[in-house]
C-alpha positions in Angstrom: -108.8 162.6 70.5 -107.1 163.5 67.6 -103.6 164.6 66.7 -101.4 166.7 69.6 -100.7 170.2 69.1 -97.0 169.2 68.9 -98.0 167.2 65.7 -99.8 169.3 63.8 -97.1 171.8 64.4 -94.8 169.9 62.9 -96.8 168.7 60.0 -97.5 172.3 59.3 -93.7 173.2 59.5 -93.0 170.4 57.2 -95.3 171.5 54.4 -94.3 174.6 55.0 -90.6 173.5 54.9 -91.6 171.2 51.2 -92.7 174.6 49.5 -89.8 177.4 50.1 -87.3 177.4 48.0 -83.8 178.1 49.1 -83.0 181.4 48.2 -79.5 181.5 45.9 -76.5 183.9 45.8 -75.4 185.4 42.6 -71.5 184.5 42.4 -68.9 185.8 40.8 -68.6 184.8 36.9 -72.4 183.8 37.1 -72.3 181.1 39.5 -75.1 180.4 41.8 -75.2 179.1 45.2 -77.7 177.9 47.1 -77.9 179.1 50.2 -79.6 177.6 53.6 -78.9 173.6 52.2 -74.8 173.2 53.4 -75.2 170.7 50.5 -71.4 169.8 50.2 -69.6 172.1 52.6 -67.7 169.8 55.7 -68.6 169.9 59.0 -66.7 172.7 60.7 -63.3 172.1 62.1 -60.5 173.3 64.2 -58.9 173.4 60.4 -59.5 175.8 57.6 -61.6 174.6 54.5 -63.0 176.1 52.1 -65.9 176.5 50.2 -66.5 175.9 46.1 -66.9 180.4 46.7 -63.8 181.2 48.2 -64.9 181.0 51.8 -62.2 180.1 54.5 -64.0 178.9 57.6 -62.6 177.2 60.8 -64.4 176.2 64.0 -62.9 178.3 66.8 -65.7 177.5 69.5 -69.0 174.8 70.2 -70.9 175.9 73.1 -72.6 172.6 73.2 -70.9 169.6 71.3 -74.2 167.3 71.9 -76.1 170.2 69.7 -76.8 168.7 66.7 -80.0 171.4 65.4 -77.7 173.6 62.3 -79.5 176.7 60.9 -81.7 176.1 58.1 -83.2 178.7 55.4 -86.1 180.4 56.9 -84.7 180.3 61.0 -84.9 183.5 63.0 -80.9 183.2 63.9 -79.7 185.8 66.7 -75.6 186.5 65.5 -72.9 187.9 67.1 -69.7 188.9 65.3 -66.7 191.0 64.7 -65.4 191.7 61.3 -61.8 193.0 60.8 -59.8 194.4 57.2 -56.3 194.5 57.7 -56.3 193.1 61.3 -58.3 196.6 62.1 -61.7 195.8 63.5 -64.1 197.6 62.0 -67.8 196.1 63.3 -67.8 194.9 66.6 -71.4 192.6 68.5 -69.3 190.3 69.5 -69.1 191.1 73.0 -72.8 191.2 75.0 -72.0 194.4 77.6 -71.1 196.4 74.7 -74.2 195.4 72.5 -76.9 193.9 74.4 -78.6 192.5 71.7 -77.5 190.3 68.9 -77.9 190.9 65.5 -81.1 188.9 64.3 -81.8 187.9 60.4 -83.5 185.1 58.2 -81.2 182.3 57.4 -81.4 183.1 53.1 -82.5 186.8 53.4 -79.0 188.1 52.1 -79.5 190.7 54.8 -76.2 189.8 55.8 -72.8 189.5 53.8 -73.0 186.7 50.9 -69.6 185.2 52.1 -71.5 184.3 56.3 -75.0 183.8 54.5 -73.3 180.8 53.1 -72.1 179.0 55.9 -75.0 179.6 58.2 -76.5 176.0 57.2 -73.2 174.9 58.8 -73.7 176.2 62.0 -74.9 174.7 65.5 -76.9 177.0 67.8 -73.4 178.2 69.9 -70.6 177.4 67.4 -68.2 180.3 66.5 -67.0 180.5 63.4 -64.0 182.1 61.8 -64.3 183.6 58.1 -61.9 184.9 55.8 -64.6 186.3 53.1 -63.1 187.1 49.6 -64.5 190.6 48.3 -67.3 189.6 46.2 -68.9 187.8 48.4 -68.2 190.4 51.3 -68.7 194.6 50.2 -67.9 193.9 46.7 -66.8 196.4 43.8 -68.1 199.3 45.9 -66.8 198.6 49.0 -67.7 200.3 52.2 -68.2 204.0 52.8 -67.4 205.3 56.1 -69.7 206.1 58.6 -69.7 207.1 62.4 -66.6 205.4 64.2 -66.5 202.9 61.4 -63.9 202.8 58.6 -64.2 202.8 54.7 -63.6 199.8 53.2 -61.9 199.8 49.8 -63.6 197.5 46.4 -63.1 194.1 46.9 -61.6 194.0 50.6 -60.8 190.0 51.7 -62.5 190.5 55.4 -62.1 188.3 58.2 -64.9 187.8 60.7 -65.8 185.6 64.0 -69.5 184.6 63.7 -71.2 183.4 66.7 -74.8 181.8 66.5 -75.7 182.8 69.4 -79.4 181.6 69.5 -82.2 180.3 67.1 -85.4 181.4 68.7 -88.5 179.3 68.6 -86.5 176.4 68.0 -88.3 173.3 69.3 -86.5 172.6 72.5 -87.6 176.2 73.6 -91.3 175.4 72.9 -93.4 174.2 75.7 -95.8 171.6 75.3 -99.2 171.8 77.6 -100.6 168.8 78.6 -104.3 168.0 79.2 -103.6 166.7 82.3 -102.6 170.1 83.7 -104.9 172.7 85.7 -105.6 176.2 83.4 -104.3 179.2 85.9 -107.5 180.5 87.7 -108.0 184.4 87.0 -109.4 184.6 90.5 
């Protein structure tokens, strides 16, 4: 009968998986990191470590401690987070009644800050992180200009943020496999 659907799903994901190539982040003093392979960071903690970049992270919540699936480069990731200069808050989707919707990226787009990018591959689906992100790999030599009901941030700002990944969709325990055995819905 051939291979199930679940199969060649996953063989296609796989090849698919062999030919990206992690993305990297051009560091300060012409360093580069890859990012989407956690290659060498620790497993989050209650205790702040740090990464080869500058990166302070800590594990402030797991929503599920049996989750084991961690972001990789490529994965539709749904975040939520508040960042904070100077213990001022200045970006704020942390909380779901006052923004709905998370903020969704590619794990290795760089669409978000250099400094969360890199500890995405660290994250389980539910875990809350907390970052203290040095400037470069935050808003950098320019900074932040000011915009509605959000602060300027000066060159090189150290930021702090609480990263929540919230939800990876189309991960594989959302997908739904249909069995042979089972009816198709009559249009009648």
């Amino acid at each position: 009968a051939g291979p199930s659907r679940r199969a060649v799903l996953r063989n296609a994901a796989a090849a698919l998986a062999a030919t990206v190539v992690a993305p990297a982040v051009a560091l300060p003093g012409g360093a580069v990191a890859a990012v989407g392979a956690a290659g060498g960071l620790k497993e989050p903690t209650k205790e702040p470590q740090t990464t080869p970049t500058g990166v302070v992270y800590s594990l402030v919540s797991r929503r599920d401690p049996s989750e084991t699936y961690t972001a990789k480069a490529g994965d539709l990731v749904g975040l939520r987070f508040r960042g904070a200069f100077n213990g001022r808050v200045f970006d704020d989707i942390m909380d779901p009644a006052k923004a709905p919707e998370a903020f969704y990226v590619r794990v290795g787009s760089l669409n978000v800050l250099a400094g969360i990018e890199e500890v995405l591959p660290l994250m389980r689906i539910g875990d809350t992180l907390h970052l203290t992100i040095p400037g470069d790999l935050a808003f950098g030599p320019k900074g932040r200009k000011a915009s509605a009901g959000k602060p300027s941030l000066p060159p090189n700002a150290t930021v702090e943020y609480d990263v929540l990944l919230d939800t990876i969709p189309g991960f594989e325990k959302e997908l739904i496999e249909f069995s042979s055995d089972v009816a198709p819905v009559s249009s009648d």
